[in-house]
Structures are given as structure tokens and as C-alpha cells.
C-alpha positions in Angstrom: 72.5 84.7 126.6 70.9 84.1 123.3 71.1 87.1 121.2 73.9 89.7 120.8 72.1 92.2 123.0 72.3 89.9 126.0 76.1 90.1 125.4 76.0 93.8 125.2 73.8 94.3 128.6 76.2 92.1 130.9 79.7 91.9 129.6 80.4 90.5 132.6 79.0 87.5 132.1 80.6 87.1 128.6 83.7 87.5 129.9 83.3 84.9 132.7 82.0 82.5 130.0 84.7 83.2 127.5 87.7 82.6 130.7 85.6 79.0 131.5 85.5 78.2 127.9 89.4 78.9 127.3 90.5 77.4 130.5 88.2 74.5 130.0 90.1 74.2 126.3 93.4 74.3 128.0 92.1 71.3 130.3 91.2 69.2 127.5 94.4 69.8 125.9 96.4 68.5 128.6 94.5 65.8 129.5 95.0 64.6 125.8 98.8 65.0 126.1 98.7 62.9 129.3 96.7 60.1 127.2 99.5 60.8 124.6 102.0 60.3 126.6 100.7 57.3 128.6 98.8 55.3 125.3 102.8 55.4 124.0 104.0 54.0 127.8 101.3 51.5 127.1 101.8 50.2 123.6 105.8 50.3 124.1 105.3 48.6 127.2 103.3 45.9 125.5 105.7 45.6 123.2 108.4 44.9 124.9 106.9 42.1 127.0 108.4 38.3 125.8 104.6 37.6 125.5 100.7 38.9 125.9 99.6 36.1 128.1 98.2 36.3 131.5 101.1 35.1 133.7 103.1 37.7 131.8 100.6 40.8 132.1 99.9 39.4 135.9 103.7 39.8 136.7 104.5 43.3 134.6 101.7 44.7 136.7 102.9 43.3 140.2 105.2 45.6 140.1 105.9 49.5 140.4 106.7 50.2 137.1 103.9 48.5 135.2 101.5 49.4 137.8 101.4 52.9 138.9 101.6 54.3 135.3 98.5 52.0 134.6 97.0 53.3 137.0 97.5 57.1 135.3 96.6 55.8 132.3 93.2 54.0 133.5 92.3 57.6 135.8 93.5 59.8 133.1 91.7 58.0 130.5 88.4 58.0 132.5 88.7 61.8 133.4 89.2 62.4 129.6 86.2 60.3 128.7 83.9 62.2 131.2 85.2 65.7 129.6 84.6 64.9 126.2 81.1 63.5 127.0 80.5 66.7 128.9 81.0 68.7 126.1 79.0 66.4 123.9 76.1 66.8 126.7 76.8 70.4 126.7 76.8 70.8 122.8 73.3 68.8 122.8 71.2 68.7 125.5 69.3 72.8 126.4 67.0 71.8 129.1 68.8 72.6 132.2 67.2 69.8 134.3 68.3 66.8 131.6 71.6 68.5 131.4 71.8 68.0 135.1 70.8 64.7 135.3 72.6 63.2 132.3 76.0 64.7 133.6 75.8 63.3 137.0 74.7 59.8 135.4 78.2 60.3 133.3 80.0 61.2 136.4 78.1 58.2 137.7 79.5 55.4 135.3 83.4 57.4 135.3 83.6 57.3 138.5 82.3 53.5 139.2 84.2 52.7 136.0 87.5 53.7 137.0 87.2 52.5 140.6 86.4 48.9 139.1 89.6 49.3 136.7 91.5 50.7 139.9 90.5 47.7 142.3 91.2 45.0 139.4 94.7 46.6 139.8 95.3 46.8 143.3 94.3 43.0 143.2 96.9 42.1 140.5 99.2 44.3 141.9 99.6 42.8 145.6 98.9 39.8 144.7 95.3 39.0 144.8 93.5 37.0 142.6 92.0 39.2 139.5 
């Protein structure tokens, strides 16, 4: 849809794009709120620990309730990542076939990012050796 007439032929499609545009908005809000809500968890968290060493960090995340809110945070913070990228992608890149490419690449690195941030976590978490 490039000029004003292509609007005018299919308001269908207009409207379809304007709902995935304001839902997509909506998204991105609330993933930010999330990342509000958690960076706060995080820094409060941080500073309420005796000390920022390892043996400290290693314990706070043993258990539940350093752990599974770090976890949120790390997913949360990944997912939000890979949004604003694809936006950036979206603002940027025309050719349909780089578009393609570059967002599964993104999806790529999210997705291999956060599972390496997960798994350091498990392993601190029950137990293992980081």
C-alpha cells in the first residue's frame, strides 16, 4: 500500500493493518511494564544483598525467590529485545526477502541467547557448577 489510492481500493486491508499496528503497540507496552517491574525486583534485590560477590549471587539464586523472577526478567528482557529490533527491521529494511531473513537471524540470537541465560540459571539454581 504505497499511495492513498491503495488505501481507498481495499479498506480492508487498512483496517487489518491498523488492528496489528495497535495491538502490536499494546504488546510493546506491556512488555516494557514487565521490564519495569522486574529491572526494579532486580536493582532492589541487589541492593539488599550483604554483598555482590559470587558466593552471595550463587546462593540468592539457589533459591525460589531469586530464581524464578530472574528467570522473567532474562525471558522478558529477551522477548522485548527481539520486538524492538523487529520494529527497527521493519522501519528499515523494504525488501521482503532481507526482511525475512534478518528477522529469523534475530529470532535466531533471542532465542539461543536466552536459552544460554536460562541454562546458566538452572545450573546455579540446583546446584551445578555455573
Amino acid at each position: 500500500m504505497n499511495t492513498i489510492e491503495d488505501a481507498a481500493q481495499d479498506p480492508i486491508r487498512n483496517v487489518r493493518s491498523d488492528h496489528h499496528i495497535g495491538e502490536h503497540w499494546i504488546h510493546e507496552r506491556m512488555w516494557s511494564a514487565a521490564m519495569l517491574l522486574l529491572g526494579i525486583w532486580l536493582l532492589a534485590s541487589l541492593l539488599m544483598l550483604p554483598g555482590l560477590d559470587p558466593r552471595t549471587l550463587r546462593e540468592w539464586l539457589s533459591g525460589a525467590s531469586g530464581a524464578v523472577p530472574m528467570a522473567l526478567f532474562v525471558v522478558v528482557a529477551f522477548k522485548h529485545g527481539l520486538d524492538g529490533m523487529e520494529v527497527v527491521i521493519d522501519d528499515y529494511i523494504h525488501n521482503n526477502s532481507n526482511h525475512f531473513l534478518i528477522n529469523g537471524l534475530m529470532l535466531f540470537v533471542a532465542v539461543g541467547g536466552a536459552s544460554l541465560a536460562l541454562f546458566a540459571l538452572a545450573k546455579i539454581a540446583f546446584g551445578g557448577a555455573a
